[in-house]
N, C-alpha and C positions, 0 to 999 in steps of 0.2 A: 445587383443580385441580392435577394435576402432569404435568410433565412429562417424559417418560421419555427425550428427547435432552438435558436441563439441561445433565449432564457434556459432549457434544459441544459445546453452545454456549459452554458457558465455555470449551474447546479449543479450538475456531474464533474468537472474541474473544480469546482468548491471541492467536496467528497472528496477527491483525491488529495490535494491541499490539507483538511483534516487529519485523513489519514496520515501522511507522512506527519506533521505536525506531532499528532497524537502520540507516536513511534518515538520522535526525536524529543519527547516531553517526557517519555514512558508512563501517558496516561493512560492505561488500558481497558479503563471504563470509555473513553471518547473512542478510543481505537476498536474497538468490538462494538460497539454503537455503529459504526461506519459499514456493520455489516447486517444483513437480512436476518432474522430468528433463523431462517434453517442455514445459513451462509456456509460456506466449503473459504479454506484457503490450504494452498500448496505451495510447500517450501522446499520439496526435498533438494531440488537443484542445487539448493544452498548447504546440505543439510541438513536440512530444519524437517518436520512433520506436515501431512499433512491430515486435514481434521478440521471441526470444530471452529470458529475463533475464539471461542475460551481457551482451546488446545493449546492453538499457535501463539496467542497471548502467553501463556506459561513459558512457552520453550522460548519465546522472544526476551520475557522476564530474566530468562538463567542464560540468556544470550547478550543480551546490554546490559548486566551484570558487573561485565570485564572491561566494559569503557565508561570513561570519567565524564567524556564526550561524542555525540554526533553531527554532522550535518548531512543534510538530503535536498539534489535537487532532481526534479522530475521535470520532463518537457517530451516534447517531442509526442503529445498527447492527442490523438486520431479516437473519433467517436464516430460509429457508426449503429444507427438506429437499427433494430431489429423486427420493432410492434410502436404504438403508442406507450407502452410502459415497460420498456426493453433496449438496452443497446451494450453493444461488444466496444470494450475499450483498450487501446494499446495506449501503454506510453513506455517510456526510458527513466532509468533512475541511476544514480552515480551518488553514492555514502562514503562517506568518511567518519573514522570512529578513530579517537584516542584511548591508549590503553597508558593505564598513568606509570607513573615511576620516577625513581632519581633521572630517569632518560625516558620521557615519552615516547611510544614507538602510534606508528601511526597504519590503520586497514583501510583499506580503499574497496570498495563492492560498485561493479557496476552489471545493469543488467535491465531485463522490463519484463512490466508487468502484463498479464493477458486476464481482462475481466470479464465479467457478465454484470452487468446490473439492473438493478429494476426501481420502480418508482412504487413507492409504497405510502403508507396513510403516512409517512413521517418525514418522507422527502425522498430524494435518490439515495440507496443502499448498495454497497459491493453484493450481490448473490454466489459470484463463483471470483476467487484468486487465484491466479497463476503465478509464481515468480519463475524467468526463466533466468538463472545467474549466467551472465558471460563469461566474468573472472572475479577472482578477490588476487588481493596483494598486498 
């Protein structure tokens, strides 16, 4: 069986890969890059705002703040095509953030994402972000 989008899905799994990257780097020129000029992202599940990705970038700024460290894995990663230059993306993510000290304590988030994205003169871009948080601990 083959399939004739492979190349866009490995593209769109990049994007994702970036992103989280960009996050766990706190580069938030790459990490807003990863989104459309008019892009939407939604955090509130988390807390967080929703808005903008300069917005979310900000509150994410005053939010990784307070860790010395993170790590992020994503999988569990389902694409389904929409149009030619369209598709809804689900995946899973699970973080860990250290908060430093004489005693490190350590936060766990797990939860997934729900996208929209689209293919643009610049490659595949998030258009719409979802986060929907299962737990923190």
């Amino acid at each position: 069986m083959q399939d004739a989008r492979a190349g866009d899905r490995i593209l769109i799994s990049e994007l994702l890969n970036t992103y989280s990257y960009a996050m766990l780097d706190r580069d938030f020129d790459v990490w807003t890059g990863c989104f459309t000029a008019d892009g939407h992202a939604d955090y509130t599940t988390a807390g967080g705002v929703a808005g903008t990705p300069a917005e979310a970038a900000e509150w994410l700024k005053g939010v990784f703040g307070m860790f010395d460290i993170s790590a992020s894995q994503a999988s569990n990663v389902v694409i389904e095509f929409t149009g030619d230059d369209t598709a809804n993306v689900r995946s899973m993510y699970k973080m860990v953030m250290r908060i430093p000290g004489d005693t490190p304590h350590y936060m766990e988030a797990c939860g997934w994402y729900r996208d929209k994205v689209k293919r643009t003169s610049d490659g595949w871009k998030i258009a719409d972000r979802f986060e929907q948080l299962l737990y923190m601990r």
